[in-house]
LOROVEX-244845 format. One line per field, with one value per atom (N, C-alpha, C): residue number from 1; atom name; z negated, y, x. Coordinates in Angstrom, 1 decimal. Layout:
// residues N
resi NUM	... $
name CA	... $
up Z	... $
north Y	... $
east X	... $
This chain:
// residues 122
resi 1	1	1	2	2	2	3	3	3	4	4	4	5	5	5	6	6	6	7	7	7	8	8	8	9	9	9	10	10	10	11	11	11	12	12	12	13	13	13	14	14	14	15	15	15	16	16	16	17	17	17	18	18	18	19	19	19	20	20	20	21	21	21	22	22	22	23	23	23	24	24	24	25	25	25	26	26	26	27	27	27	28	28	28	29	29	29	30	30	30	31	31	31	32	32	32	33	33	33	34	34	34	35	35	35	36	36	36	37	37	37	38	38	38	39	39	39	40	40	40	41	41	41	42	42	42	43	43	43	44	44	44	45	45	45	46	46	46	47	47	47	48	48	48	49	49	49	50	50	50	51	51	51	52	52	52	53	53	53	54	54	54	55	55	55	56	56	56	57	57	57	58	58	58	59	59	59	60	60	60	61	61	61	62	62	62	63	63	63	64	64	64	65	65	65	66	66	66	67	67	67	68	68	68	69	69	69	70	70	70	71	71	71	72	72	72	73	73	73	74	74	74	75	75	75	76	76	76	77	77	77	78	78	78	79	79	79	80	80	80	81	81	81	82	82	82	83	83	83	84	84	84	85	85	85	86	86	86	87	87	87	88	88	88	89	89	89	90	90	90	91	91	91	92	92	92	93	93	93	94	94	94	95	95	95	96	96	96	97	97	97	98	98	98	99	99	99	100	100	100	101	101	101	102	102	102	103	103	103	104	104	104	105	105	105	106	106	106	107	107	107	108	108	108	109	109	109	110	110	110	111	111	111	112	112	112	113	113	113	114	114	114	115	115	115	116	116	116	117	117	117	118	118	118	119	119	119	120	120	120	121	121	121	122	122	122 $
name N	CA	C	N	CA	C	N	CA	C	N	CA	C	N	CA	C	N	CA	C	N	CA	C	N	CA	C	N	CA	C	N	CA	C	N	CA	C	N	CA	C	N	CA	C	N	CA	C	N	CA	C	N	CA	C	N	CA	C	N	CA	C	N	CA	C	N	CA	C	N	CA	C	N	CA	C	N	CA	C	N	CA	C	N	CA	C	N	CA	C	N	CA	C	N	CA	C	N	CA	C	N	CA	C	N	CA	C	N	CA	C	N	CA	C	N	CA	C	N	CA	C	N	CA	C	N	CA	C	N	CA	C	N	CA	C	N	CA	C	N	CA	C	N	CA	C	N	CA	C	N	CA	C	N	CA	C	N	CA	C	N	CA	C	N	CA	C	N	CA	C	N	CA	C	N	CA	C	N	CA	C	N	CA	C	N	CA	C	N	CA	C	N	CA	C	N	CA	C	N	CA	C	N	CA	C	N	CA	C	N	CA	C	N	CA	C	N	CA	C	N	CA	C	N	CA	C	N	CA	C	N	CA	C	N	CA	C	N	CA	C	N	CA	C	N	CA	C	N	CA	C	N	CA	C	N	CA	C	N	CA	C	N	CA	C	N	CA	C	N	CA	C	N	CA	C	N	CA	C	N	CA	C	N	CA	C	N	CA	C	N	CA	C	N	CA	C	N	CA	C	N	CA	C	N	CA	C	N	CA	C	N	CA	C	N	CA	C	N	CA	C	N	CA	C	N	CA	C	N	CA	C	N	CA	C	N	CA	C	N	CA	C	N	CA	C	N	CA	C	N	CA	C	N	CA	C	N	CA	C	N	CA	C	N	CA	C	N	CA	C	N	CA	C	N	CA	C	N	CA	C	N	CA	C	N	CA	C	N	CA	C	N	CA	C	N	CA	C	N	CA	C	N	CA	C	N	CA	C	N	CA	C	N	CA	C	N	CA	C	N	CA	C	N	CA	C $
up 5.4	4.2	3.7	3.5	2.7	1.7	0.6	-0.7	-1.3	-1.4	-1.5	-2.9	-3.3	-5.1	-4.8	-5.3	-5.7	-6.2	-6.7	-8.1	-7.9	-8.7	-8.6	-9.0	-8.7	-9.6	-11.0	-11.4	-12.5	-12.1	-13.4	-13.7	-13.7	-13.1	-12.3	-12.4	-12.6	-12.2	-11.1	-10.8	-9.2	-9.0	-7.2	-7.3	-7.4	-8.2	-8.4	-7.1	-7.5	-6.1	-7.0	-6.1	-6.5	-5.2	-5.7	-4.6	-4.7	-4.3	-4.0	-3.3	-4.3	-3.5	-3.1	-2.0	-2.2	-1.7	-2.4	-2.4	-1.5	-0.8	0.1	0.1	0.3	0.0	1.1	1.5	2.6	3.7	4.7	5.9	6.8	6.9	8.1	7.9	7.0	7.0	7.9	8.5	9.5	11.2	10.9	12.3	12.1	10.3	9.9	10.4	10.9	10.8	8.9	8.7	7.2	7.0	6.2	6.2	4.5	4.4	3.1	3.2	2.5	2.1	0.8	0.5	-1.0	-1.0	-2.0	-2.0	-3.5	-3.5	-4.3	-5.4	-6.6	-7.1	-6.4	-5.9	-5.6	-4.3	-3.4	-2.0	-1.0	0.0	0.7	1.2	1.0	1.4	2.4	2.6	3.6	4.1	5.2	5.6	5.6	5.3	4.8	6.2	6.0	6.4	6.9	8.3	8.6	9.8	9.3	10.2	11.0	12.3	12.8	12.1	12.4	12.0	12.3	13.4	12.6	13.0	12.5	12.3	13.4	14.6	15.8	16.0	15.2	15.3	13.9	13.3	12.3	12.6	12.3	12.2	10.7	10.6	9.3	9.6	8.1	8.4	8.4	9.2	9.3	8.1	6.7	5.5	4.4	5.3	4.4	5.4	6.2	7.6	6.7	6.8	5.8	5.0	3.7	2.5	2.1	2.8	2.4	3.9	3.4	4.2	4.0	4.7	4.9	5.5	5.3	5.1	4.9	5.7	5.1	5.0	4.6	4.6	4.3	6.1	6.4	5.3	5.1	4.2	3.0	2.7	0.8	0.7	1.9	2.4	1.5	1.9	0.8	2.0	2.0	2.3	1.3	1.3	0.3	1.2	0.2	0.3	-0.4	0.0	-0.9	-0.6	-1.8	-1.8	-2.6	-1.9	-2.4	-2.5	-3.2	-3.4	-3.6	-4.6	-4.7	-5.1	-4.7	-5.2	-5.9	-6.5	-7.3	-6.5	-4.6	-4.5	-3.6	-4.3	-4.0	-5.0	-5.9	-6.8	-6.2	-6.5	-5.8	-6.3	-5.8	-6.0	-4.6	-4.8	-3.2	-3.2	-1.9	-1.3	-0.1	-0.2	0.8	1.8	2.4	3.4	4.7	5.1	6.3	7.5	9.0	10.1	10.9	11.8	13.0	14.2	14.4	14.5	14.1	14.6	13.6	14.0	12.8	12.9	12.2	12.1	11.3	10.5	11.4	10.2	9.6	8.4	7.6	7.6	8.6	8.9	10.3	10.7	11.2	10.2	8.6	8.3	7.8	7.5	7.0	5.5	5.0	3.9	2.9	1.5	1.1	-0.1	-1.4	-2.4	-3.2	-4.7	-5.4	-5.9	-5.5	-5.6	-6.8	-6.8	-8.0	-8.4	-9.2	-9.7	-9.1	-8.6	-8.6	-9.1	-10.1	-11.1	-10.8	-10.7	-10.2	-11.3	-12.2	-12.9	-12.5	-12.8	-12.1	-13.5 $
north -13.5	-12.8	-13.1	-12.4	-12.0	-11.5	-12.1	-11.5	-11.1	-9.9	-9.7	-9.6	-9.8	-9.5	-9.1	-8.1	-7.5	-7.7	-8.5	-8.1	-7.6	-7.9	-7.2	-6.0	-4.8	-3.9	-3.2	-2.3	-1.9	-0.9	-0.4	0.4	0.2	1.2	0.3	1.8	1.8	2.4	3.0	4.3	4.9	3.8	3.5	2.8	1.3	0.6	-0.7	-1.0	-2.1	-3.1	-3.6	-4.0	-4.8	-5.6	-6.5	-7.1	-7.2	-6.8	-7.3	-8.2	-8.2	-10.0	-9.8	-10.3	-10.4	-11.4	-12.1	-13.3	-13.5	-14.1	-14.2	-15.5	-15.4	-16.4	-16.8	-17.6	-17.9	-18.9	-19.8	-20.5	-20.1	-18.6	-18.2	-17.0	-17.1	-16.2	-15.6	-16.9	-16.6	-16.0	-15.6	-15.4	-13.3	-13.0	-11.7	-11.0	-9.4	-9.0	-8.3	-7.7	-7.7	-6.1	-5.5	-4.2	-3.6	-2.8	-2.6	-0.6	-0.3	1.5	1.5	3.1	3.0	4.6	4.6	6.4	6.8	8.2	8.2	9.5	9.9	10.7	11.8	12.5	13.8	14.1	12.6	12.4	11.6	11.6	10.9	9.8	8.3	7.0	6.8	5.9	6.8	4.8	5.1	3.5	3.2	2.2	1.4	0.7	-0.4	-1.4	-2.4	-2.5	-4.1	-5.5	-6.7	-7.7	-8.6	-9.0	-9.5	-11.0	-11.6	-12.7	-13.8	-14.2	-14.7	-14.4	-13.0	-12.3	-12.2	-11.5	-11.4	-9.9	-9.3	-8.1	-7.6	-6.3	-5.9	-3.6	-3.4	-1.8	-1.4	-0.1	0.5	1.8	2.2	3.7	4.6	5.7	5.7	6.2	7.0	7.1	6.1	4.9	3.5	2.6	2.9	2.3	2.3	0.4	0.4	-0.1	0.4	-0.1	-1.0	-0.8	-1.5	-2.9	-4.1	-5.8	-5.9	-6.0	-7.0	-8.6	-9.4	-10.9	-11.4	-12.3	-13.4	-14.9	-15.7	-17.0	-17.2	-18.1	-18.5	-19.8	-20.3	-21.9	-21.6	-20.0	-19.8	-18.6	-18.2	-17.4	-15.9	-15.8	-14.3	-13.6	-12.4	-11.2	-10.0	-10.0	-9.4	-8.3	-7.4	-6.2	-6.2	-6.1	-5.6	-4.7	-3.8	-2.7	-2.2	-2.0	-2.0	0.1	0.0	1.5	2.4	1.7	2.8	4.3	5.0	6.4	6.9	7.6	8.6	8.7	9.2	9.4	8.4	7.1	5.8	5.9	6.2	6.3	6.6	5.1	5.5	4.1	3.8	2.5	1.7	0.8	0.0	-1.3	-1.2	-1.9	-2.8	-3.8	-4.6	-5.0	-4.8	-5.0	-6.5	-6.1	-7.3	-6.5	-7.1	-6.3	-7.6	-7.3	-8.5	-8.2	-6.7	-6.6	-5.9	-6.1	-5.0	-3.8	-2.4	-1.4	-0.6	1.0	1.8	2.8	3.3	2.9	2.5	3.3	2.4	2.3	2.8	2.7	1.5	0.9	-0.1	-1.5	-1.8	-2.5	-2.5	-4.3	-4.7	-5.2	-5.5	-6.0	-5.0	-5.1	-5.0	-4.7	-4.9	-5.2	-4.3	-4.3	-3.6	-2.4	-3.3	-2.2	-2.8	-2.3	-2.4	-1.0	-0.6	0.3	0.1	1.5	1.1	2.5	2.8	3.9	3.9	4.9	4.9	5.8	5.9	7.0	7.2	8.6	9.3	8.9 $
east -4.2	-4.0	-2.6	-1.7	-0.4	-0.2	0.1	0.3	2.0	2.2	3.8	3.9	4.9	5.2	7.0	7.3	8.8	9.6	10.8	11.4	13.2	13.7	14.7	15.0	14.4	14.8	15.1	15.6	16.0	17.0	17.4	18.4	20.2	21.0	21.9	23.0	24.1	24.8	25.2	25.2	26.0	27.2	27.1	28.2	28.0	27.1	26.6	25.8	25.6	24.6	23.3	22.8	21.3	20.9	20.0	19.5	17.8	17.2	15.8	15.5	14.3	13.4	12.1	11.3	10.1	9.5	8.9	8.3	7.0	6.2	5.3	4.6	3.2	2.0	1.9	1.4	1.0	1.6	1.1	1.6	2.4	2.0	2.9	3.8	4.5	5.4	6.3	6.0	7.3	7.3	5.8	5.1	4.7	5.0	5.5	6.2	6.8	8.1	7.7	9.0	9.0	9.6	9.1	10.0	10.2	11.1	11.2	11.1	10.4	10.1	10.3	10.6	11.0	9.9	9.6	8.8	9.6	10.2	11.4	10.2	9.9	9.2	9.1	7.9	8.0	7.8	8.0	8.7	7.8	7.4	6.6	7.7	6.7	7.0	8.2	9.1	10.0	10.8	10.5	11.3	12.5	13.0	14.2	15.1	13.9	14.9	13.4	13.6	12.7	13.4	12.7	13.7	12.7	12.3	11.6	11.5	10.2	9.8	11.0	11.6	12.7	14.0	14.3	15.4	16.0	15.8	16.6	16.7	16.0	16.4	15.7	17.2	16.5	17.2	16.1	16.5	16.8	17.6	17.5	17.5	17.4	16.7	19.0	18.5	20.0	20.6	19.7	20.7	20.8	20.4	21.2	21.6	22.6	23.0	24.7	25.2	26.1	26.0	24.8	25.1	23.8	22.9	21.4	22.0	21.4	20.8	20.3	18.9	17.7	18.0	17.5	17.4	16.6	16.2	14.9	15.4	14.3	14.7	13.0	12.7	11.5	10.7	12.0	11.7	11.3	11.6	11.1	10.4	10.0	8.8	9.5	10.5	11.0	11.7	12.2	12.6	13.7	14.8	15.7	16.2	16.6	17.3	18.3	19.5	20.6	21.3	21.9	21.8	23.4	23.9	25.6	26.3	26.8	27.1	25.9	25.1	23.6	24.4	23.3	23.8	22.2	22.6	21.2	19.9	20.2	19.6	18.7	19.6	18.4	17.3	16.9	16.4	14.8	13.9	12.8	12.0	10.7	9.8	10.1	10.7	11.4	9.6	9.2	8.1	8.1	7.9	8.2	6.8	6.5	5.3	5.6	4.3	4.5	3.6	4.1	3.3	3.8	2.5	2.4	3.6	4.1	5.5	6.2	7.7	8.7	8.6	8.8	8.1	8.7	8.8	9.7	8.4	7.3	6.1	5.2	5.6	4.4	3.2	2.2	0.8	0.9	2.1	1.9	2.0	1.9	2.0	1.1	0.3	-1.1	-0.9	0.0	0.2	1.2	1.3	1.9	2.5	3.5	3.7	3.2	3.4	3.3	4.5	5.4	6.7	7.8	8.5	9.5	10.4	10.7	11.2	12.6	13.7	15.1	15.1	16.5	16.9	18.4	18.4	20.5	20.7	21.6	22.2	23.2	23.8	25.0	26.0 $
């Protein structure tokens, strides 16, 4: 069992950065791949960004190729996104999950957060 919790989000100017965090329970974190989805209002769930258990490969989705990193750090059981040059239409609930491998979707992952709010204004 994996328990994910989110933070980082908020409201942020076009153009600004943010970084997300997601924190993780458990012994074996590190035996996770990790992915991040965002579902934007109106919009079905839509993949990001995920990075193998310990980081030898990570994919992104290709209209945040450039400005979104994924990152982990095994020792503090977390998983970050950062997110540089947001635009409006990042504007969405960013979710971080966990899957036994790395994966683009989301019905291959067993775990997963509650979400966090990201708000871009123009």
């Amino acid at each position: 069992q994996v328990q994910l919790v989110e933070s980082g989000g908020g409201l942020v100017q076009a153009g600004g950065s943010l970084r997300l965090s997601c924190a993780a329970s458990g012994r074996t974190f590190s035996t996770y791949a990790m992915g991040w989805f965002r579902q934007a209002p109106g919009k079905e769930r839509e993949f990001v960004a995920a990075i193998t258990g310990n980081g030898d490969r990570i994919y992104y989705a290709d209209s945040v190729k450039g400005r979104f990193t994924i990152t982990r750090d095994n020792a503090k059981s977390t998983v970050n996104l950062r997110i540089n040059s947001l635009k409006p239409e990042d504007t969405a609930v960013y979710y971080c999950a966990a899957a036994q491998r790395i994966a683009t979707m989301g019905n291959n992952y067993n775990y997963w957060g509650q979400g966090t709010q990201v708000t871009v204004s123009s």
